[in-house]
N, C-alpha and C positions, 0 to 999 in steps of 0.2 A: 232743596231737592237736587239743585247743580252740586253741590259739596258732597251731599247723598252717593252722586250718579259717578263723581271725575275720580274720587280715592286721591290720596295723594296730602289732602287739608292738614290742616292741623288743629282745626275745630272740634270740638265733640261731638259730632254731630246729632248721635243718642238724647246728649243733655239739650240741645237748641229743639228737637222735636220735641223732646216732653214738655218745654217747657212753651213752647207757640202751639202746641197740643192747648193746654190749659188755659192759654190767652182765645183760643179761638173759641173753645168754652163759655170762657167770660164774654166776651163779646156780642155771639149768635146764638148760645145755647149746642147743647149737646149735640140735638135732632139737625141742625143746621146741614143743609148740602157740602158747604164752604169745610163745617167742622168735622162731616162724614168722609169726605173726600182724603183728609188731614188725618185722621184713624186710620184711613188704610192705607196710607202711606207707611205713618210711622209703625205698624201693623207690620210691613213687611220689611221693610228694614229690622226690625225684634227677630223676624224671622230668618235675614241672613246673617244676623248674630247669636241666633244659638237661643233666645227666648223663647222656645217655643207655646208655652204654655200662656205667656199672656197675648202674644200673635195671632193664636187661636180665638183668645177670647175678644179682642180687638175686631178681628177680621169678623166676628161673628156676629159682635152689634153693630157696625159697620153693615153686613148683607141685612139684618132685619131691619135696619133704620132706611137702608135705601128701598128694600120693598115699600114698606109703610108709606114712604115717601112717593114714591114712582109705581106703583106697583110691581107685583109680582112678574109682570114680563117685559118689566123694562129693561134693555139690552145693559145698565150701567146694573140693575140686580143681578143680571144673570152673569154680567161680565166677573162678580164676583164669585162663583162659586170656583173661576180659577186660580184666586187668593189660598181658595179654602185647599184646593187641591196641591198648593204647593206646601201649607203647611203640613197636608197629611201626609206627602211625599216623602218630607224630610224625617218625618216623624217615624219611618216606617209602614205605613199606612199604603200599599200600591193600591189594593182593588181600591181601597174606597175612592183613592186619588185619582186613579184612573175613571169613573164613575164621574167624577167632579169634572173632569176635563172634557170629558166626553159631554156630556151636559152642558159642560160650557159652550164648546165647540158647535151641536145642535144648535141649542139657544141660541147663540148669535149668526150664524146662519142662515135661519129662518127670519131673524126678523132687519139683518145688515148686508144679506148678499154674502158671497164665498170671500171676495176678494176685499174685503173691509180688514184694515190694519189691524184691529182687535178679536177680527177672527182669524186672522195669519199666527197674533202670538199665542190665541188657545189651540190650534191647530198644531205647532211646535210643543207644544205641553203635553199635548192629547200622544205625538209621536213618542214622545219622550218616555212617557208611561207604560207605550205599549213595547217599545223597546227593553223597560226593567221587566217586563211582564212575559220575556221571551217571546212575543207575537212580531219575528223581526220582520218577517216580511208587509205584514198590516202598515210598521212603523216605516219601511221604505215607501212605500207607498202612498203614505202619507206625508211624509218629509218631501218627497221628489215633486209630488202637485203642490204643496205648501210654496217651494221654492219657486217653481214656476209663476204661482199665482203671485210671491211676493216680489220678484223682477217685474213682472208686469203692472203691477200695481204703486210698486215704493222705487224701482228699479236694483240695479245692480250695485251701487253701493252703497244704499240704506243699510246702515245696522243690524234692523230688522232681519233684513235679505239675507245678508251676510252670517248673522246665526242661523237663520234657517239652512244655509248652506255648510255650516260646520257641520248643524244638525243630522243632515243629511249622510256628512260623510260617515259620520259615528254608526248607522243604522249600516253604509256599505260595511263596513268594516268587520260589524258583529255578522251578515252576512258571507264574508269571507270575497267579498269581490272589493281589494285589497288596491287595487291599479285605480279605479276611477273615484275613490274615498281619498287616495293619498293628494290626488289631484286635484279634487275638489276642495282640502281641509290646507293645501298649498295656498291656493287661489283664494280659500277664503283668510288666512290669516294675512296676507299681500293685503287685501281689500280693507280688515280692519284697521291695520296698520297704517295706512294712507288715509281711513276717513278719522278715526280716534287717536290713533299714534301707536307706538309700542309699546309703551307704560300703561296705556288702559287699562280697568281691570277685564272689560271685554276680552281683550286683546290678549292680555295675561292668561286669562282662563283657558281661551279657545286653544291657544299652546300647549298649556296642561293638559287639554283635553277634558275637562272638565263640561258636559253636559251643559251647552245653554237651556236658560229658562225663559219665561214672560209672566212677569206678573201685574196685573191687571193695577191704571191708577186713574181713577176715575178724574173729570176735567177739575179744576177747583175754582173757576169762570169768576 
């Protein structure tokens, strides 16, 4: 997962999942927490490489194995239906993605409090979607209390915080309030830069300008 997260390896890291995929199989069995956890992991990585179609199906017996397992409203099921909503993101798919976010966002809400780290990065998803969805001002609105709650809760230069704060400035910007975005997307790449470095791919993106995401990975204890 560190090799996954820093960029830079020169491991496969593709081939090392599939294949600790398949040992953690042998070991636990399929339905395992340990080997559910490890599905949607490597689930979503498939997913920032372009796999979409086995992502999908991964990410999807991964959400039924964890129902089965936990039930139906336990915060780690429902934490995934925002796996699901970013593979339909990428896929094309806004409303239904939007849908998934937003459920996500609900769901763990109600059962983890506003200000729980896992409902900060559905809550940054949920913006996100409503931002492709033209609802800019829903998606400032959400961005701006996001941020809020995540200094207060992870503080100021969490990662976390720090996307939510890019996040933010992208939603001023499609707003056209152009001065407090430019400001905020300043201060957040200073912030990444100091807690990741320059070379992060965080850090790379957020320059880009590249919409951060959050995808859900559940504990693997």
């Amino acid at each position: 997962m560190c090799y996954r997260r820093e960029g830079g390896h020169t491991q496969d890291v593709g081939q090392l999942m599939a294949e600790l995929m398949g040992q953690l199989e042998q070991v636990h069995g399929r339905e395992h927490f340990r080997t559910l956890a490890f599905v949607t992991n490597y689930a979503n990585y498939l997913r920032e490489h372009g796999d979409l179609g086995r992502a999908r199906d991964l990410i999807g017996e991964a959400e039924v194995g964890y129902r089965a397992l936990l039930g139906p409203a336990h915060p780690v099921a429902t934490g995934m239906l925002a796996n699901t909503g970013l593979v339909m993101q990428v896929a094309g798919e806004r409303a239904e993605a939007m849908s998934m976010f937003e459920s996500a966002l609900a769901g763990l809400t109600a059962t983890l409090g506003p200000d729980h780290p896992w409902v900060l990065g559905c809550a940054l998803n949920a913006a996100s979607a409503r931002n492709f969805d033209s609802r800019i001002a829903d998606a400032v609105e959400l961005s701006r209390d996001t941020l809020r709650r995540a200094r207060h809760t992870l503080g100021h230069e969490h990662p976390l915080t720090l996307s939510c704060q890019v996040a933010l400035a992208a939603d001023l910007r499609a707003s056209r309030e152009h001065e407090e975005a430019g400001k905020l997307e300043e201060d957040g790449l200073l912030g990444l830069t100091r807690t990741l470095g320059a070379q992060h791919p965080h850090t790379l993106s957020a320059r880009q300008r590249t919409r951060p995401y959050w995808d859900f990975e559940p504990y693997l204890g």
